[in-house]
C-alpha positions in Angstrom: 169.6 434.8 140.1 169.5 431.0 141.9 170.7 431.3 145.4 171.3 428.2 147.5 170.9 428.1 151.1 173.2 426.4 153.3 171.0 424.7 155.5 172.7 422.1 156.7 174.5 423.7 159.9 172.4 421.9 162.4 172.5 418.7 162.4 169.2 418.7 164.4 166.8 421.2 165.9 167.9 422.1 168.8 165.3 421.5 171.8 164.6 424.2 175.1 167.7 422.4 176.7 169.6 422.2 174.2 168.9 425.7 172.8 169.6 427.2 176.0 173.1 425.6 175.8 173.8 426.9 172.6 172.4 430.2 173.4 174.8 430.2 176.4 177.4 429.1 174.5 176.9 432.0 171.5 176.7 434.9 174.7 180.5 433.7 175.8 181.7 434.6 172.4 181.6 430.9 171.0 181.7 431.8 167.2 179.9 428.2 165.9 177.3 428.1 168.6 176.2 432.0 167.4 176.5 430.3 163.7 174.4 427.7 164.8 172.0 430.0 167.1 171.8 432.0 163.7 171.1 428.8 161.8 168.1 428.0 164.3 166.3 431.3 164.0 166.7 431.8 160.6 165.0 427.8 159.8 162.6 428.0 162.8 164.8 424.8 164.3 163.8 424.4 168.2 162.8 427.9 168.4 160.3 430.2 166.3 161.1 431.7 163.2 163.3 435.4 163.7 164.7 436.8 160.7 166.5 439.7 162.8 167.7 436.9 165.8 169.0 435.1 162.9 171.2 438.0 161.2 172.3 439.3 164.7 173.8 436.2 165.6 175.0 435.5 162.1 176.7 439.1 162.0 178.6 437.9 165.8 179.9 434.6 163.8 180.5 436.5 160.8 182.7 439.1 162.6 184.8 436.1 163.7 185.8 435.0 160.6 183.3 431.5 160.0 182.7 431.4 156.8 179.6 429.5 156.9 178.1 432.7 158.7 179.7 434.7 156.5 177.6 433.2 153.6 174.8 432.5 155.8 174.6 436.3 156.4 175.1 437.2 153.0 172.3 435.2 151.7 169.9 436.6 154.1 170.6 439.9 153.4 170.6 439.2 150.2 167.1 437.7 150.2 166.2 441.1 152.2 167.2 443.2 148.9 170.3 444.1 150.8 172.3 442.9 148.1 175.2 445.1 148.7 176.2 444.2 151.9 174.9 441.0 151.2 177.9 440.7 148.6 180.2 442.1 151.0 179.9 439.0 153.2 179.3 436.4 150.4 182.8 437.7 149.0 184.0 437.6 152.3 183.3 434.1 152.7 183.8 433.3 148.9 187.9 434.4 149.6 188.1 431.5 152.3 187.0 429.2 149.8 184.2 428.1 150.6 182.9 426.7 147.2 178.1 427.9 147.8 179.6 431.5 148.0 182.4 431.3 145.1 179.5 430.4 143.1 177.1 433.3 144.1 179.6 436.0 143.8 180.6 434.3 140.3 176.7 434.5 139.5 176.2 438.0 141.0 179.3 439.7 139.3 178.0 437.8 136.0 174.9 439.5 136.6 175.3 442.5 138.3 173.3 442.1 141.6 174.6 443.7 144.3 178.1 443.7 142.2 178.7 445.6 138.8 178.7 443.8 136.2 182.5 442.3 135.6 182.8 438.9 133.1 186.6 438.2 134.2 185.3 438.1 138.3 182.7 436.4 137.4 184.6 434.0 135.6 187.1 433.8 138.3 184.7 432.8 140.8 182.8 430.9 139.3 186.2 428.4 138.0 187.2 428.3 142.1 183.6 426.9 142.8 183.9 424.6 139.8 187.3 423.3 140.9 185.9 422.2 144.0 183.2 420.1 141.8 180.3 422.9 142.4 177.8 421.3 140.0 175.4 424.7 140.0 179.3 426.3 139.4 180.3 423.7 136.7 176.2 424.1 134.6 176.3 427.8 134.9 179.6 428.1 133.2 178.5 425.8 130.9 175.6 427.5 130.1 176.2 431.2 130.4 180.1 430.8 129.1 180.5 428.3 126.4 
């Protein structure tokens, strides 16, 4: 299966001021600073490397509603083997449109991992990705549904 990782949610690594900002920030509930705090463990960006700091404060953005820690989450579980859950959250974020996780569950319901296998889903998600000009979308229905 090809997964994408939306990296992109920092513009730039935080540094020790600046992270304990945003930490401060993602303790008082602030949903993007935990998406961001969850961004910066999981890339190592001003801070070291901590897969389980990164899904703890993906799960607090997630549980907001932020889509991009929705998918953020899912993909790291995913990566973990956790693909069930991990499809939970991609779906999750995949219903508020956002166009990386449309594509995955379209690719993981064509494929079966961590969804059964179910052609008219995957199609379904994978056409919403496409619509919004998804180019991995757009190939993989080109090459897997002619």
């Amino acid at each position: 299966m090809r997964f994408l990782l939306l990296i992109a949610v920092l513009v730039a690594a935080p540094s020790g001021a600046d992270t304990d900002t945003l930490r401060a920030a993602a303790l008082s509930g602030d949903a993007y600073a935990q998406l961001n705090l969850g961004a910066a463990y999981d890339n190592g960006l001003g801070v070291t490397p901590d897969p389980a700091l990164a899904l703890y404060w993906y799960r607090a953005a997630a549980g907001q509603g932020v889509a991009e820690a929705q998918f953020n989450l899912g993909h790291l579980l995913v990566s973990f083997g956790e693909t069930a859950e991990g499809a939970r959250w991609l779906s999750e974020a995949a219903q508020q449109g956002l166009a990386d996780a449309q594509y995955l569950v379209g690719v993981m319901y064509a494929e079966g991992t961590g969804l059964p296998v179910d052609t008219v889903k995957a199609l379904a998600w994978l056409r919403r990705a496409a619509a919004q000009e998804h180019a991995e979308a757009q190939a993989y229905l080109e090459a897997s549904f002619p």
